[in-house]
C-alpha positions in Angstrom: 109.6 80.8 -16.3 106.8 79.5 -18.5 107.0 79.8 -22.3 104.7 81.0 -24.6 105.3 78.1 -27.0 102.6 76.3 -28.7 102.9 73.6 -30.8 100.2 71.6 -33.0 101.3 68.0 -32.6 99.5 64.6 -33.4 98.7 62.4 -30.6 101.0 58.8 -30.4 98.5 57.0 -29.4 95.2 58.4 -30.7 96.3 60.2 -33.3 94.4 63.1 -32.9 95.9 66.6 -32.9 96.2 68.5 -30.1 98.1 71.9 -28.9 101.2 70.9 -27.0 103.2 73.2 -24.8 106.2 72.1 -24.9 108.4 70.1 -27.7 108.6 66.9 -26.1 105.3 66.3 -25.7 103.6 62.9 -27.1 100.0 62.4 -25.8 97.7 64.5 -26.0 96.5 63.3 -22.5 97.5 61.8 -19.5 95.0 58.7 -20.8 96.6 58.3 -23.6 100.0 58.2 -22.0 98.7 55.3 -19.7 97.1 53.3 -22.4 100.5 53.4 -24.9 102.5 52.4 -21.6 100.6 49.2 -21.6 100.1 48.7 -24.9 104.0 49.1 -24.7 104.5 47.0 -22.2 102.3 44.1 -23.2 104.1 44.3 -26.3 107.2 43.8 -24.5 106.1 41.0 -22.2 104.5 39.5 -26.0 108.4 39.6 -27.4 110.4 38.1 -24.3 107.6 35.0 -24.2 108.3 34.8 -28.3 112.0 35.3 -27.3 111.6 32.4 -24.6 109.7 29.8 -26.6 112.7 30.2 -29.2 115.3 29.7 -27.2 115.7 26.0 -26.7 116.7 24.9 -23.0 119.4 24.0 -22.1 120.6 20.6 -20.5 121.9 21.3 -17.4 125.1 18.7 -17.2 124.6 17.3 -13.8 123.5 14.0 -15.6 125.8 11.3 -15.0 126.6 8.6 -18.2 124.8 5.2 -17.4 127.8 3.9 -18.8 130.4 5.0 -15.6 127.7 4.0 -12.9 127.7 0.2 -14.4 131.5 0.5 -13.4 131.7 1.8 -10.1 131.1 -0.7 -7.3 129.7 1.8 -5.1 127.6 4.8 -5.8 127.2 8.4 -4.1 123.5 9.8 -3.6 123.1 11.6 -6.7 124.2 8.2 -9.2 122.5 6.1 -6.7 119.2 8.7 -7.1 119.9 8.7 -11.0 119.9 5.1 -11.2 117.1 4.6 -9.2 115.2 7.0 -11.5 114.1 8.7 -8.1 115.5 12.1 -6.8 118.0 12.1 -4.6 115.4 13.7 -1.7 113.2 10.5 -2.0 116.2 8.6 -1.7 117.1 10.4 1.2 113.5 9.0 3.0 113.9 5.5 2.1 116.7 5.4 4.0 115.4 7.1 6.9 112.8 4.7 6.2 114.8 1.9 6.5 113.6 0.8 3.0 117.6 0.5 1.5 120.7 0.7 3.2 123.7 2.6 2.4 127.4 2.7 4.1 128.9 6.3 5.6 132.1 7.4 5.3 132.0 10.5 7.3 128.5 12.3 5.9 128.4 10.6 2.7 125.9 7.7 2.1 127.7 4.8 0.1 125.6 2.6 -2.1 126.5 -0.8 -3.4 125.7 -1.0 -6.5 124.6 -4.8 -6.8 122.0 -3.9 -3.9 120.6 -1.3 -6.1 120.5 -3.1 -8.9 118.5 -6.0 -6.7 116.1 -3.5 -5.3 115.6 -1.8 -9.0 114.6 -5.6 -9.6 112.2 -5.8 -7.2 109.9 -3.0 -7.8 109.7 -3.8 -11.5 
């Protein structure tokens, strides 16, 4: 059934008036609907990058405390990484390189400490 209604309405976007058939009507075309969509959601994409820049980042807590790696005699491949100031991937070559050494005790690599330390030494 189509109604008889019409309606003079202002335009969202434009701000024109125009006759609208129905109450729900906004735009007083369908290029005005597709220009306030983007304006919309440029707008949006505007707030969540204000939003974003406020939020500080967080630190993820992976990091391990200088202070326990000077304790332990021997290191895993993330402290040894860490202490290395390296990533634990690069790690991971020089010793397919044969550049450092490490002990295994099933799949983990064990470093000593003291041969870090010395190798640290050496590249500075």
């Amino acid at each position: 059934m189509s109604s008889n209604i019409r309606l003079n309405k202002v335009c969202q976007h434009c701000q024109q008036e125009f006759i609208a058939k129905t109450m729900l009507t906004r735009y007083c075309s369908h290029a005005c609907n597709r220009k306030a969509y983007k304006q919309a959601k440029r707008e949006e994409k505007l707030k969540s990058a204000i939003h974003d820049v406020s939020v500080q980042p967080t630190i993820l807590s992976t990091a391990i405390s200088w202070h326990t790696l000077e304790d332990k005699l021997l290191l895993n491949l993330k402290e040894a990484a860490q202490l290395l100031n390296i990533s634990p991937l690069t790690l991971r070559r020089w010793l397919k390189d044969g550049i450092i050494t490490s002990s295994r005790l099933g799949k983990k690599h064990l470093f000593d400490r003291v041969e870090i330390k010395m190798k640290l030494a050496a590249s500075s």
